[in-house]
Structures are given as structure tokens and as C-alpha cells.
N, C-alpha and C positions, 0 to 999 in steps of 0.2 A: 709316475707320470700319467697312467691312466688314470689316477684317482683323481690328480687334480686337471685331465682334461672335463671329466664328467662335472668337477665341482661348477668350472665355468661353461658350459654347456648347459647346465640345470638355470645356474644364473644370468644368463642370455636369455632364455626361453622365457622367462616368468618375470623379467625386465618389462614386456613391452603391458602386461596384464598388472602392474605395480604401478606405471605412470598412467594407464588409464584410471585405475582406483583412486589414486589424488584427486583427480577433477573430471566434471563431467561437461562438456562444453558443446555448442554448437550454433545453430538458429534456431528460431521459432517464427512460422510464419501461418497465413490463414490457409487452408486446404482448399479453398473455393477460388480464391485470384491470385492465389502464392505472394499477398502481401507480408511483408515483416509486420509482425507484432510488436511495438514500442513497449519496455518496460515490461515483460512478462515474466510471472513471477516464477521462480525454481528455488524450492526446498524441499527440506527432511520432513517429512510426517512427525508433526509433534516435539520437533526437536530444531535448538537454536542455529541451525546449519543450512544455508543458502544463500539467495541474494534475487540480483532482479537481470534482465536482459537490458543492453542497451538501447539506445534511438531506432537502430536499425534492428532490434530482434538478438543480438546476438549475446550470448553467454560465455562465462566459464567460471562454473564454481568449485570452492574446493570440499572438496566430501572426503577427505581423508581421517574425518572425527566421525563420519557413518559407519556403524556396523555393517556387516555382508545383506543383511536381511532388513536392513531400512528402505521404507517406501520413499522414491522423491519423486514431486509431482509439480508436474509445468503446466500452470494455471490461466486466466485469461477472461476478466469477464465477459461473458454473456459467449463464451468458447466452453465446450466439454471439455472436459481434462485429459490430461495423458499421464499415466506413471509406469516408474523405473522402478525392478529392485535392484540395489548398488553391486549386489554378486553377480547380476545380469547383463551390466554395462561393460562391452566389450569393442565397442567401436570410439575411436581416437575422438572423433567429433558427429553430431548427432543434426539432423534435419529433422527439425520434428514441425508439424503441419495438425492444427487444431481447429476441428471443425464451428460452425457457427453453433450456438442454439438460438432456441427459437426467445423473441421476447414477450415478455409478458408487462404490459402494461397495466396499470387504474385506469380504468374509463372513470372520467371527473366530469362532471353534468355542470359547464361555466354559464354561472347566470348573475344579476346584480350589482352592485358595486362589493368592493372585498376589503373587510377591514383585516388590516395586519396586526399578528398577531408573533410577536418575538417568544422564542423559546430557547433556553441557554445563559452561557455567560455574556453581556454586553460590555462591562465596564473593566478597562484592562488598571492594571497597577503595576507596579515600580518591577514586580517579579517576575522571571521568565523560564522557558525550557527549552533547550534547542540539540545544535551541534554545530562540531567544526569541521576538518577536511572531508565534502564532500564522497572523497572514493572510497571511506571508507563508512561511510555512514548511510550511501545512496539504499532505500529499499527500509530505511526505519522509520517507527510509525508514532507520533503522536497523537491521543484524541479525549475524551471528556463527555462521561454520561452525562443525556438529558433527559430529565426524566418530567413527566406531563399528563395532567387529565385534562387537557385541551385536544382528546381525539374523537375522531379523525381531523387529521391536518394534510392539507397539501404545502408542500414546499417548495417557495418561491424561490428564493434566496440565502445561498450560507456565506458568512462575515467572518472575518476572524481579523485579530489583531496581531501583527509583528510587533518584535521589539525592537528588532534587528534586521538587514539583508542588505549586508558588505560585497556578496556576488552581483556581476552587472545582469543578471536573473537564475531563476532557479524555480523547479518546473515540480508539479505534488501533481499528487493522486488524493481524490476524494475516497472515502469509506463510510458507508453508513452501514451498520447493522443494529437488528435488534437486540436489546439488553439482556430479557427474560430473566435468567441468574445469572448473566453476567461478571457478576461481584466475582466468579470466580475466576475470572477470565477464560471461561470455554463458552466464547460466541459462534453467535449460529454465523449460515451464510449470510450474505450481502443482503439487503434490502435494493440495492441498487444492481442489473444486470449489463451495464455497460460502462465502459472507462471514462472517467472524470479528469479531465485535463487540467489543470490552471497554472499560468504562472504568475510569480511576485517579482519586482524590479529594482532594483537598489535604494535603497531609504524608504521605498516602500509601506507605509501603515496598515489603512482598513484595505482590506482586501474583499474585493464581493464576486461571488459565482453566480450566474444568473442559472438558476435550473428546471424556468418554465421551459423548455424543451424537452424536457425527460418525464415530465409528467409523474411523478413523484411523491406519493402520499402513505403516508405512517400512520398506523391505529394503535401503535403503543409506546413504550421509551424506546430509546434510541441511543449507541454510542455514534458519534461522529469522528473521524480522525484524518488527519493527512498525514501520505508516505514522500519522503524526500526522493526522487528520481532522478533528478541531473541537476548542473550546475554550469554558469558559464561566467569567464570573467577574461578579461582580457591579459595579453600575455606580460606578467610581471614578475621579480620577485620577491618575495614576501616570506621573512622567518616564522611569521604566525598564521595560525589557519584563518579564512573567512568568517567572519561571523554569520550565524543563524540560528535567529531564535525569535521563539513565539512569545508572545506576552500572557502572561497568568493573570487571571481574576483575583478576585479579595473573598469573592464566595467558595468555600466550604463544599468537594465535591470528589468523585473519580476522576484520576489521570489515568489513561491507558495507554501503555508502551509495549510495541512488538517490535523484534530487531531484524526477524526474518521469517517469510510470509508464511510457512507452515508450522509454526510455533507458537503457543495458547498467547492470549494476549495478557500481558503483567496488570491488573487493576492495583492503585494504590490511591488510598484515601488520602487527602491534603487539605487545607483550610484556605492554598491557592490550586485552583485549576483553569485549563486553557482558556482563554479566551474566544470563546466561537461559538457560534449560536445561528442560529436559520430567523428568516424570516419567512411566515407561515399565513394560512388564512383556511378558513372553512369550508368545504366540498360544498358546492352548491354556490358560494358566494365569492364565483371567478370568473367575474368581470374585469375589460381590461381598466388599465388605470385612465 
């Protein structure tokens, strides 16, 4: 009898440190107005295991494929980071508060009139790449190197083609980083230090981001990509998932695919890639229209 009061004793105790090990969950908000963070990102360092926050900040992911000594780190552009190691997480749900940094902008000298100048894919074809049920998809990334000796560029404008959007909208994150080796899929940080919004509306095609308020210029290649963040549709029921998908080019290029945001990004070479491309013009020659 006493052995087996100890067995369940032991098994009680180490109960509540087993279900926090499953998942790590909680908010993410900003440290300076205690707003919620939208869509903030939480993964494993280098490894396919995470996801994102919702509308309001909040999380819960499952980390029961993390070893004890994996770093997870709750992300946030133009926020300093915060990380966890998984043998460290000890409390049921987490409040976590991410300070600002500071931005750093291009000072761009706008003088003249500005001829545009497109960079990427323009012309979409019959092929595509996408996904289906949102809740499990929210937080995956498509995107497509561009690569250019038309630098320096400021960047007016990025396009991209749907093939598809069956949800009555559905909400992405911009990405831009630089290529450098790229090819291997170990991109540096962002090019960009603040959250890119957009959304696309049902039947949807060109799609345009205006990003003369970010002030935004590139001196070398570039991958560009969008992450799927939410989804909205109205209430129905339906046996097949929504459709969503991007439409691919006919040119010959990198696809880049990451499924969870602290995870190397997948480059794979194809003879179609995404369709997306900026509209650009020369430092010095940004006049308005």
C-alpha cells in the first residue's frame, strides 16, 4: 500500500510540470502602453515548431516535439526579443511585454519626377501555390528571390497576383530580407523594422501595398514573401477547406517556404515562381506623381 501510495504521489507532482511542457501559452503585449501585439511570432530556434499569436496577442503553442534545452523566442518587429529555455517554462500561462526599438530609417533626398522601375515577377500563369484550412496553416510563409543591379532602389510599391481567395478576407504579413547566400535558406534579419499589414478580399486578383510611408530602400537582392495570419468567412458549412493560393510565374526562379517563424527558410529552384514584384524608382528621383 505504501508503495503504491508513493507511486501516485510522485505521479500527481510531476503532473502539473508534464502539461506545462506540452504547450507554452499566454500574451504578448507592448511594455510601454500594454497594447496586444497582433500576430506575434513564437518558435523554436532553428527548428520546425511554433506558430503565431492571434488578433489580440494571444498564444498557445505546442512544444512537446522541443527538447528541454531548446531556445523559443517571441518575436515582434521593430520589438527586442524575449526567449525561453523549454526546461525553464514553469508557469501555466505567460505575460510577456516586448519592449520597442528604436527605428532606423533611409534618409531618401525626393527630387524630380520618378520613373518606375519594376523588379520581380509581373506576369502570372495558369500555376499556383497556396493552402487550405486556415487554423492550421495560419503563420506559413511564401516568397521569391529578386535579384537586381538596378541599385539603389526605393520602394514604392509591392503587387502580387492571387489565383484564388474563397475566404470573405484574409489578412498577410509582408517580409523582406536580403538574399546575400540565401540559396541556402539561412536569411539574415529583415530589411524591414515594422509590421506590414495587408489584406486580400474574396475573388480578389492584383493585390498592391502602398509602402511610400516606410520609406524603404534596398542596395542589394532581396527575397520578398507573405505569411498567412487570419482568415475570415462567414458562418457556413463546408466539407472542403477554403481555398488560397498565389499564382506562379512562367519565369524560372527561388520559391521560399517557412512553416514556422524560427525555422531556416526552405529555398527550392522552379521554372514557376510566385508572382510578386515591387514597384521601385531611383534615390534622388522621388518626386510625387
Amino acid at each position: 500500500m505504501t508503495t503504491n501510495k508513493l507511486i501516485v504521489l510522485s505521479f500527481l507532482i510531476s503532473l502539473p510540470i508534464t502539461v506545462v511542457g506540452q504547450s507554452f501559452k499566454g500574451t504578448v503585449s507592448d511594455a510601454v502602453n500594454a497594447k496586444p501585439l497582433p500576430y506575434a511570432s513564437i518558435g523554436v530556434k532553428g527548428k520546425s515548431i511554433g506558430g503565431i499569436a492571434d488578433a489580440d496577442g494571444r498564444f498557445d503553442i505546442a512544444i512537446n516535439k522541443a527538447a528541454p534545452t531548446d531556445t523559443l523566442i517571441v518575436s515582434y518587429l521593430g520589438y527586442a526579443s524575449v526567449k525561453f529555455i523549454k526546461r525553464e517554462i514553469s508557469q501555466s500561462a505567460y505575460q510577456i511585454k516586448l519592449s520597442p526599438g528604436a527605428l532606423q530609417l533611409h534618409e531618401v533626398i525626393a527630387q524630380g519626377k520618378r520613373e518606375i522601375i519594376p523588379i520581380g515577377n509581373q506576369k502570372a500563369s495558369g500555376q499556383y501555390t497556396g493552402w487550405g484550412d486556415y487554423k492550421s496553416s495560419r503563420g506559413r510563409l511564401r516568397g521569391v528571390a529578386i535579384e537586381t543591379n538596378e541599385l539603389p532602389l526605393k520602394l514604392a510599391k509591392f503587387k502580387m497576383h492571387m489565383d484564388a481567395c474563397e475566404f470573405d478576407s484574409v489578412r498577410f504579413r509582408l517580409h523582406i530580407l536580403p538574399l546575400a547566400g540565401g540559396y541556402s535558406g539561412n536569411l539574415k534579419a529583415e530589411l524591414i523594422n515594422e509590421n506590414i499589414f495587408f489584406n486580400v478580399n474574396k475573388g480578389q486578383k492584383w493585390v498592391s501595398v502602398d509602402l511610400a510611408p516606410y520609406n524603404l530602400v534596398i542596395d542589394e537582392s532581396i527575397v520578398v514573401a507573405v505569411e498567412w495570419l487570419d482568415a475570415w468567412v462567414k458562418e457556413e458549412e463546408r466539407d472542403e477547406s477554403y481555398k488560397l493560393t498565389i499564382s506562379l510565374s512562367r519565369k524560372e526562379g527561388y520559391m521560399f517556404i517557412r512553416n514556422t517563424p524560427e525555422e531556416p527558410f526552405l529555398p527550392t529552384k522552379s521554372k514557376f515562381s510566385p508572382t510578386m514584384y515591387f514597384e521601385t524608382y531611383k534615390p534622388g528621383n522621388g518626386g510625387v506623381e
